[in-house]
mmCIF file of the C-alpha atoms, coordinates in Angstrom:
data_MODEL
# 
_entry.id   MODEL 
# 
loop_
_atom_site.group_PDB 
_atom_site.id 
_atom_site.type_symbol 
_atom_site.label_atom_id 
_atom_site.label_alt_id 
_atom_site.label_comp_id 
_atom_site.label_asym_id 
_atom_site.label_entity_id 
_atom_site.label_seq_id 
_atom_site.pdbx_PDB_ins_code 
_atom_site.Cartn_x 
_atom_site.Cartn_y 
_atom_site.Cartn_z 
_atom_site.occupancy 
_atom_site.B_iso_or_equiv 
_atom_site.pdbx_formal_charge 
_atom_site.auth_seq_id 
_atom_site.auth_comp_id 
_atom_site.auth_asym_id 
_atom_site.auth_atom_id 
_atom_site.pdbx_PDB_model_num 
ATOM 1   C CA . UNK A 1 1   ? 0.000   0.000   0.000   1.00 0.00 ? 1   UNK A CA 1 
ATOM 2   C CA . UNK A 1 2   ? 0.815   4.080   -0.702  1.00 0.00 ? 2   UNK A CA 1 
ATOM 3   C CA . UNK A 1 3   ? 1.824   5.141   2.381   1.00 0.00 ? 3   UNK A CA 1 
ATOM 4   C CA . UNK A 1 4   ? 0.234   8.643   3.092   1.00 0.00 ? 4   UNK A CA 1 
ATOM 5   C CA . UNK A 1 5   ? -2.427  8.146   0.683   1.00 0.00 ? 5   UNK A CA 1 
ATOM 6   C CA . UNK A 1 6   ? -5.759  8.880   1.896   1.00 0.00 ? 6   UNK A CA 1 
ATOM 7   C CA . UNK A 1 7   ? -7.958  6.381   2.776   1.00 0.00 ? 7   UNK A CA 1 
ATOM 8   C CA . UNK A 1 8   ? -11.480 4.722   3.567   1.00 0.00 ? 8   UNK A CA 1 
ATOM 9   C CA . UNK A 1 9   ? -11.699 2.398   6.313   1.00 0.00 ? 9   UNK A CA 1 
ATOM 10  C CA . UNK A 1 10  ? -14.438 -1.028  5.341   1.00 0.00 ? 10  UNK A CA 1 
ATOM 11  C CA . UNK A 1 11  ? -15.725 -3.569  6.783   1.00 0.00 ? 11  UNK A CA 1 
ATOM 12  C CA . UNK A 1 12  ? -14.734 -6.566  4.766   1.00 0.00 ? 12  UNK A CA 1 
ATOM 13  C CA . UNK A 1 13  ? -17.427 -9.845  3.913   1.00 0.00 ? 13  UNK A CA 1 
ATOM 14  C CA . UNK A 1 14  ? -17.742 -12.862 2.654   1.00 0.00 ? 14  UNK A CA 1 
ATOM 15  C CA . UNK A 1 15  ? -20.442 -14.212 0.069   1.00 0.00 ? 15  UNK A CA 1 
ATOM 16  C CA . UNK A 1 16  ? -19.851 -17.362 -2.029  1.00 0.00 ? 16  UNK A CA 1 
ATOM 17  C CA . UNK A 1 17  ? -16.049 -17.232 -1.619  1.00 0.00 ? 17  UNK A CA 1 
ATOM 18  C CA . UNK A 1 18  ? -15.408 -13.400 -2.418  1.00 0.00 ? 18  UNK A CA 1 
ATOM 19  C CA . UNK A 1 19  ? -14.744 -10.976 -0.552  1.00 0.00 ? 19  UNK A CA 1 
ATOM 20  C CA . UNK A 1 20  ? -16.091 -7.826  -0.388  1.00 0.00 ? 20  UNK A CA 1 
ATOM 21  C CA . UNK A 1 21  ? -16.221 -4.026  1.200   1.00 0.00 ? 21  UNK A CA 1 
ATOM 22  C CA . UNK A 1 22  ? -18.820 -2.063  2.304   1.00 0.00 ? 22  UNK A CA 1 
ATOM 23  C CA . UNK A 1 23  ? -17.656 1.242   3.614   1.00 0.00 ? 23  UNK A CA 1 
ATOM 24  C CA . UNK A 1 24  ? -17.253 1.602   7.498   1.00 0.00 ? 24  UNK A CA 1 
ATOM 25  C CA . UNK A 1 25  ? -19.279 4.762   8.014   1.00 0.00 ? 25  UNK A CA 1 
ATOM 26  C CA . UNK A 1 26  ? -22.107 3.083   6.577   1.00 0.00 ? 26  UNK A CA 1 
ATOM 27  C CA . UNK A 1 27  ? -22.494 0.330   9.069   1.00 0.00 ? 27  UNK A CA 1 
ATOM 28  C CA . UNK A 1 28  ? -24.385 0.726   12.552  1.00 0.00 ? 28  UNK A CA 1 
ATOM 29  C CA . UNK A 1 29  ? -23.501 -2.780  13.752  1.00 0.00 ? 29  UNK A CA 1 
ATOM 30  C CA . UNK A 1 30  ? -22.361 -6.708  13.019  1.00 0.00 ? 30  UNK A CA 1 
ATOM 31  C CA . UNK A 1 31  ? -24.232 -9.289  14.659  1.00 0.00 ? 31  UNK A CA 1 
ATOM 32  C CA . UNK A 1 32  ? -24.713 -13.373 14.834  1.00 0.00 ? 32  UNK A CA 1 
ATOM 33  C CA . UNK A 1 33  ? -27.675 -13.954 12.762  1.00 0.00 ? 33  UNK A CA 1 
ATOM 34  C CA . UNK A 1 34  ? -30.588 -14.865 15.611  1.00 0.00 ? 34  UNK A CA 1 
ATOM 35  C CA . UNK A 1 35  ? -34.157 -15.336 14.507  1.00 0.00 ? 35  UNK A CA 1 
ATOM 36  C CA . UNK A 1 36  ? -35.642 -13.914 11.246  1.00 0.00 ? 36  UNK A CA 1 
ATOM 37  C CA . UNK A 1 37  ? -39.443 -13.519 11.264  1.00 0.00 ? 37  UNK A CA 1 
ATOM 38  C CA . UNK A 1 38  ? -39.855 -14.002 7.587   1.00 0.00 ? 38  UNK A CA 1 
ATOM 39  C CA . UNK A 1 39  ? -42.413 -11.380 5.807   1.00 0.00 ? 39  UNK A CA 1 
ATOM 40  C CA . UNK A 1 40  ? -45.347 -12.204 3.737   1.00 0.00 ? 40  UNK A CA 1 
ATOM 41  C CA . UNK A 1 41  ? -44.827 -11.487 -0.127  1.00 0.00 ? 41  UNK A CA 1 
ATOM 42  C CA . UNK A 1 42  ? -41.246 -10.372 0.506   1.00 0.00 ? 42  UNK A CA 1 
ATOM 43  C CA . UNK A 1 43  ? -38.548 -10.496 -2.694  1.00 0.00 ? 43  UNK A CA 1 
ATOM 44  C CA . UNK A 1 44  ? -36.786 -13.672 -3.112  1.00 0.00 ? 44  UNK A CA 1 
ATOM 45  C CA . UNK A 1 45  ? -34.157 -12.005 -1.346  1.00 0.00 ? 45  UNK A CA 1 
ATOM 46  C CA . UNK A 1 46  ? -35.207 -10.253 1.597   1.00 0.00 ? 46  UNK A CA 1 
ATOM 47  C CA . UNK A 1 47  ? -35.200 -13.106 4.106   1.00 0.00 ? 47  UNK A CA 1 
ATOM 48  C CA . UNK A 1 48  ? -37.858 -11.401 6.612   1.00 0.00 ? 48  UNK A CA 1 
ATOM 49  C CA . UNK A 1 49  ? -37.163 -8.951  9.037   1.00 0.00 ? 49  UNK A CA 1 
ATOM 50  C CA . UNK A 1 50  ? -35.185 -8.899  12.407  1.00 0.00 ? 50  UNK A CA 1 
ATOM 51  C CA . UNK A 1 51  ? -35.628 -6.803  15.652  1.00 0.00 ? 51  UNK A CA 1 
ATOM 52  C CA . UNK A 1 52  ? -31.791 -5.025  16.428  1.00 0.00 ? 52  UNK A CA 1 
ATOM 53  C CA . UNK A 1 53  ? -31.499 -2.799  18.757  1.00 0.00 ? 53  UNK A CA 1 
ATOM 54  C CA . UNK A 1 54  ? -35.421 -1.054  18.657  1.00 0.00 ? 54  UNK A CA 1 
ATOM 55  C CA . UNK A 1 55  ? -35.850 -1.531  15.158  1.00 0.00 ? 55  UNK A CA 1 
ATOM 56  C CA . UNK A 1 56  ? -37.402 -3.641  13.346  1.00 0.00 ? 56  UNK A CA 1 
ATOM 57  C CA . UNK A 1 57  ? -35.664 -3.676  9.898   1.00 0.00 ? 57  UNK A CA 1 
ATOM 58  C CA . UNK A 1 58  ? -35.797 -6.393  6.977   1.00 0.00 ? 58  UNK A CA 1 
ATOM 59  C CA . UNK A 1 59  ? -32.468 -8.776  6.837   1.00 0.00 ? 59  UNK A CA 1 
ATOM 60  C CA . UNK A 1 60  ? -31.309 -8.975  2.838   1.00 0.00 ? 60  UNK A CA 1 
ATOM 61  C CA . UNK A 1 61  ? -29.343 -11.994 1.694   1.00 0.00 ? 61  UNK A CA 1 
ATOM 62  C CA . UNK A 1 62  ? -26.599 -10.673 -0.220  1.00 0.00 ? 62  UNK A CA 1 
ATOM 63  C CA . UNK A 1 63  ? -26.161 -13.996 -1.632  1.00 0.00 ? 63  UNK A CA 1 
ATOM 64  C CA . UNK A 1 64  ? -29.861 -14.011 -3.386  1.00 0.00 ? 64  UNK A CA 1 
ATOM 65  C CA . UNK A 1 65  ? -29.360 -10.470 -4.402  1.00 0.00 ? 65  UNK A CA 1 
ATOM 66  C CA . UNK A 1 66  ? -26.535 -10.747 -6.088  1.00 0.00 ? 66  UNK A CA 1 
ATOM 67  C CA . UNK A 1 67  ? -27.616 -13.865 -8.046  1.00 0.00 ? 67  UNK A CA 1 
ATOM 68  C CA . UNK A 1 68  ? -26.259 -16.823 -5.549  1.00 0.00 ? 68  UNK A CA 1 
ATOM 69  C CA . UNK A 1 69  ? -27.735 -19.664 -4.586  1.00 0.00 ? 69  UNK A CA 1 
ATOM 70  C CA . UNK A 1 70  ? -28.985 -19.269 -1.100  1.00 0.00 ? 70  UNK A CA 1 
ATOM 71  C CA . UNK A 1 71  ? -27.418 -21.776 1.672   1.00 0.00 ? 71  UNK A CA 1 
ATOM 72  C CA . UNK A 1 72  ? -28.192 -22.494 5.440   1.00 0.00 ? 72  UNK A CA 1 
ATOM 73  C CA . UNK A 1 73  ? -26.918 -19.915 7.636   1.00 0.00 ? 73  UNK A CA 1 
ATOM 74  C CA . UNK A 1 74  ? -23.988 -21.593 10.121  1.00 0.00 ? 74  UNK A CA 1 
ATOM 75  C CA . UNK A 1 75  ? -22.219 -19.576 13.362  1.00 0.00 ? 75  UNK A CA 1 
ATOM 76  C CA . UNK A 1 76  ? -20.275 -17.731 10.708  1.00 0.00 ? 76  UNK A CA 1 
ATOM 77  C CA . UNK A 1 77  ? -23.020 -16.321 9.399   1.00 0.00 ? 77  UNK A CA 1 
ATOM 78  C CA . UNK A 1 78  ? -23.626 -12.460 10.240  1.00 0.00 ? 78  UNK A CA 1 
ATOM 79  C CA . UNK A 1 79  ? -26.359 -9.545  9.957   1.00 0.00 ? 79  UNK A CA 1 
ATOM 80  C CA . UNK A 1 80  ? -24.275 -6.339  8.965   1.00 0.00 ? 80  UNK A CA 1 
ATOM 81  C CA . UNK A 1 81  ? -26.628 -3.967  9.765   1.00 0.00 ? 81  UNK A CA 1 
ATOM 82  C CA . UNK A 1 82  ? -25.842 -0.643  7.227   1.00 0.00 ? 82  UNK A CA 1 
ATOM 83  C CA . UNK A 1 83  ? -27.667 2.813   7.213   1.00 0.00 ? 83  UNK A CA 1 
ATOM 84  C CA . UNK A 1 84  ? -28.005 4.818   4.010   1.00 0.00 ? 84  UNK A CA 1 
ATOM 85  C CA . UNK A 1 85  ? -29.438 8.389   4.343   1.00 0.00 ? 85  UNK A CA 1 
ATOM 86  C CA . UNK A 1 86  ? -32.608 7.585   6.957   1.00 0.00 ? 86  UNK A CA 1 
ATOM 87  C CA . UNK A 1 87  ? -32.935 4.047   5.767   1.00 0.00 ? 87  UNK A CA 1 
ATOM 88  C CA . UNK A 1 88  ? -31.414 0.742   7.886   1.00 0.00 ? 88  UNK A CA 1 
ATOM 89  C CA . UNK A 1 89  ? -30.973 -2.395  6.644   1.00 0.00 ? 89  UNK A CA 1 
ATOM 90  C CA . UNK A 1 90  ? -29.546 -5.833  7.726   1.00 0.00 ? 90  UNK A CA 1 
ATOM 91  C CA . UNK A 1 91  ? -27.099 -7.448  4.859   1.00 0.00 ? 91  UNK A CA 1 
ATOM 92  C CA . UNK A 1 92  ? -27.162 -11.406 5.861   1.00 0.00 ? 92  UNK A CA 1 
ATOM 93  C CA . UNK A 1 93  ? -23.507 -12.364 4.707   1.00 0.00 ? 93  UNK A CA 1 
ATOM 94  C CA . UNK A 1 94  ? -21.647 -15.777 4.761   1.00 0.00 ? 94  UNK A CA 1 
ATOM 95  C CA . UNK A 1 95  ? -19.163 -14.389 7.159   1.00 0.00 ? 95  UNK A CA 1 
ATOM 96  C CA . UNK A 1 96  ? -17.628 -10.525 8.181   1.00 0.00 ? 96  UNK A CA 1 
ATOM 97  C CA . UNK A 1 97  ? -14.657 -10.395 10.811  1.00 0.00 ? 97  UNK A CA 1 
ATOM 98  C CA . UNK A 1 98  ? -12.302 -8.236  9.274   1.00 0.00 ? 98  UNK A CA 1 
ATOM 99  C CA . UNK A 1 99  ? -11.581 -4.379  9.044   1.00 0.00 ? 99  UNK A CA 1 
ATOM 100 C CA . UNK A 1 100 ? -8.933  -2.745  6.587   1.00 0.00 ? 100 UNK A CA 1 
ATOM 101 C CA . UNK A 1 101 ? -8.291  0.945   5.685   1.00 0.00 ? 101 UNK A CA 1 
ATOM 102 C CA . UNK A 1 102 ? -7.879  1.049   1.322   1.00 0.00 ? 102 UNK A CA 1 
ATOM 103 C CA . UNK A 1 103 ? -6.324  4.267   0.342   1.00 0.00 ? 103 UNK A CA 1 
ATOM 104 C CA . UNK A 1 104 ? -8.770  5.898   -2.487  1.00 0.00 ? 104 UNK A CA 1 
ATOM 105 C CA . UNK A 1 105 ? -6.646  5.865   -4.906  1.00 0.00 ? 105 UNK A CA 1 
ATOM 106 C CA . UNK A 1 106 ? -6.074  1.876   -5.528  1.00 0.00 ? 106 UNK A CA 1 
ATOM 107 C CA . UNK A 1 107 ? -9.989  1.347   -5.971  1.00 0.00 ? 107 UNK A CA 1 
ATOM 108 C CA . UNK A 1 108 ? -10.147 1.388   -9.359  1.00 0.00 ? 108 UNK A CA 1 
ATOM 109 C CA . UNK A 1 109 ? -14.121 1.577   -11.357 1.00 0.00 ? 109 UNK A CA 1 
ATOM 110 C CA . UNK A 1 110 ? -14.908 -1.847  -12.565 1.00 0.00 ? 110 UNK A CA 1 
ATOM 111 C CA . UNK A 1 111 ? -14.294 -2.275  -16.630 1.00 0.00 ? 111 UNK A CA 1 
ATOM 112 C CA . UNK A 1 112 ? -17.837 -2.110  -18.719 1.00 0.00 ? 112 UNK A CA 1 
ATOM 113 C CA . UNK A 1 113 ? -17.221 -6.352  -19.186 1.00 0.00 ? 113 UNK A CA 1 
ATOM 114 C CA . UNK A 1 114 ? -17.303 -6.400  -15.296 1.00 0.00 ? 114 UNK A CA 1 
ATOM 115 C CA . UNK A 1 115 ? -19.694 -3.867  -14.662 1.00 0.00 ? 115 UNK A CA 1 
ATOM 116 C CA . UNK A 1 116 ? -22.326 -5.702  -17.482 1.00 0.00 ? 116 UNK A CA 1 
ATOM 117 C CA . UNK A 1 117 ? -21.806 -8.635  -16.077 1.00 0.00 ? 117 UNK A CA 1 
ATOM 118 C CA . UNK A 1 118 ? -22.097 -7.720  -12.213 1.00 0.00 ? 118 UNK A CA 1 
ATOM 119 C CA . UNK A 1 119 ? -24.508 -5.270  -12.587 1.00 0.00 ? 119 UNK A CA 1 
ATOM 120 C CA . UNK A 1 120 ? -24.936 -1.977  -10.870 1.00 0.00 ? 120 UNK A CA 1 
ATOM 121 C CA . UNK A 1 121 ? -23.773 -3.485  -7.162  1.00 0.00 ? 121 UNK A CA 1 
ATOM 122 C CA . UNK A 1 122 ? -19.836 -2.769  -7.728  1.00 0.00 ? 122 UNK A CA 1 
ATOM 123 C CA . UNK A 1 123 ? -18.409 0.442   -6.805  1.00 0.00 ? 123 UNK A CA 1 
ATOM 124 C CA . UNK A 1 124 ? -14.732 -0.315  -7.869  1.00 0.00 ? 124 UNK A CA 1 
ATOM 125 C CA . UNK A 1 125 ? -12.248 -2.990  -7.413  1.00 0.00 ? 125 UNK A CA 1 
ATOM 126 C CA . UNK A 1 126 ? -8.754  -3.453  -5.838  1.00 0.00 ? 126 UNK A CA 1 
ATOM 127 C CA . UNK A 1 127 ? -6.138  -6.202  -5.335  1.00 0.00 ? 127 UNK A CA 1 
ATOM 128 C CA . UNK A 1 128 ? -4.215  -6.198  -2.355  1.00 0.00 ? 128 UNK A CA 1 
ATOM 129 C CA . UNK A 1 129 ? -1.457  -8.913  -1.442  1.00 0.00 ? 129 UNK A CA 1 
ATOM 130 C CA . UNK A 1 130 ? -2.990  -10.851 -4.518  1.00 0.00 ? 130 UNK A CA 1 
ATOM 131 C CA . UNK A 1 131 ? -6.684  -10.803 -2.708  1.00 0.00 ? 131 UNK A CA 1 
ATOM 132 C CA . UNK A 1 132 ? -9.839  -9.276  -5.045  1.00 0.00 ? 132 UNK A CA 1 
ATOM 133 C CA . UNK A 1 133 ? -11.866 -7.036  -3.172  1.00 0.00 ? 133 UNK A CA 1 
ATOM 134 C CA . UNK A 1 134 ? -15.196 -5.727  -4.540  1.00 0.00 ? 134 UNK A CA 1 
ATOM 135 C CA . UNK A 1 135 ? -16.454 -2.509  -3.118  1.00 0.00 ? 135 UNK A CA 1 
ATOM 136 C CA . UNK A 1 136 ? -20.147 -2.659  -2.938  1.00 0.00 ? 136 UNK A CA 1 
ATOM 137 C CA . UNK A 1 137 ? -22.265 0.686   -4.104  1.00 0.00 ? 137 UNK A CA 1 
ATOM 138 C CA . UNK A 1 138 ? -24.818 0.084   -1.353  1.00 0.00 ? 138 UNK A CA 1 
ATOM 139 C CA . UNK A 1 139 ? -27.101 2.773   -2.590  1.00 0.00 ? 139 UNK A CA 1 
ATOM 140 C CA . UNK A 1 140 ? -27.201 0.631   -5.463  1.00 0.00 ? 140 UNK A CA 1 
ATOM 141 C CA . UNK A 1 141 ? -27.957 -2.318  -3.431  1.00 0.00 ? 141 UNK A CA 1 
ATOM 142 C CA . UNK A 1 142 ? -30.448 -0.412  -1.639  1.00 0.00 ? 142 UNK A CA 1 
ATOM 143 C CA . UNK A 1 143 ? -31.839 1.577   -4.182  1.00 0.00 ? 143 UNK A CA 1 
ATOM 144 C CA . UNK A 1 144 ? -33.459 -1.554  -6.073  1.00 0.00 ? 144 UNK A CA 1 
ATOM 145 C CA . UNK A 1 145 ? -34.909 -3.104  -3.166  1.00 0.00 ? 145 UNK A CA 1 
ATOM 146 C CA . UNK A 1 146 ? -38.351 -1.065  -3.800  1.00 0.00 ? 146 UNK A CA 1 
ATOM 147 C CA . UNK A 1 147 ? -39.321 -2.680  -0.539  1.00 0.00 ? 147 UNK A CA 1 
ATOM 148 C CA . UNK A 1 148 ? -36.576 -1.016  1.501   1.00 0.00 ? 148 UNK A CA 1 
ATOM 149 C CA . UNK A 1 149 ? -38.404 2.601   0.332   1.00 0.00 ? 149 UNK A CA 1 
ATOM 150 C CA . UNK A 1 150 ? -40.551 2.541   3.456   1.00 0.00 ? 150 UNK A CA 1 
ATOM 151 C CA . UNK A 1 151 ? -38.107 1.295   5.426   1.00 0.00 ? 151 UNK A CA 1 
ATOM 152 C CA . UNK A 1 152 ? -36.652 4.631   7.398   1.00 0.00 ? 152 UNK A CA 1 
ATOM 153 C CA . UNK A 1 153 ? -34.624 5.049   10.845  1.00 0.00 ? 153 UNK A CA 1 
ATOM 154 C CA . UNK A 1 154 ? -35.820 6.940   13.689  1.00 0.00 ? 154 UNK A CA 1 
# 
């Protein structure tokens, strides 16, 4: 890494194998994954919702939304619980444990072959010590989840 380059501190996850960032300011909280009271005529991937902390806000498998098959949730399994303007949501991952500061300027934008094929969830990309990391736009992730619009933190 750049030493003195400025930079964004994540929260790094796990889905399917890859890892992935979601940026640290954005997250209230990481918690096991306790019950899920699932909600009638939900999306495929909102799981239900979950009761953290005085809300009640719905839990979204990342691995549904982003086109994974869905598996049982183990003790690995977390609820990163993420705020984006007034609205909270919990992102069910396959595991999160670690936190890393990426200086902006090795993030690069994903190439239009990446980008078509991902869709609109990738912010940018960067390789450290030969790992991938995917940067998640989580407005992006948010923003098509028409039944996150109601959905608002008090």
């Amino acid at each position: 890494m750049t030493t003195g380059a400025v930079g964004t501190n994540y929260i790094l996850f796990e889905i399917a194998g890859t890892t992935y960032a979601v940026s640290s300011q954005n997250v209230s909280q990481i918690e096991m994954l306790e019950h899920i009271t699932p909600l009638p005529n939900a999306p495929v991937f909102i799981d239900g919702v979950v009761f953290t902390r005085g809300h009640v806000i719905p839990a979204m498998n990342l691995r549904a939304r982003f086109g994974f098959d869905k598996t049982p949730y183990t003790t690995r399994t977390r609820l990163v619980v993420v705020r984006n303007g007034d609205r909270l949501v919990g992102l069910i991952v396959d595991t999160a444990r670690e936190f890393l500061s990426i200086p902006d300027n090795l993030i690069q934008k994903p190439g239009a072959a990446v980008a078509d094929l991902s869709g609109p969830y990738l912010k940018g990309i960067v390789t450290i010590d030969d790992r991938v990391i995917f940067v998640i736009d989580l407005e992006e992730v948010m923003k098509l989840a028409p039944v996150l619009e109601g959905v608002r933190a008090e």
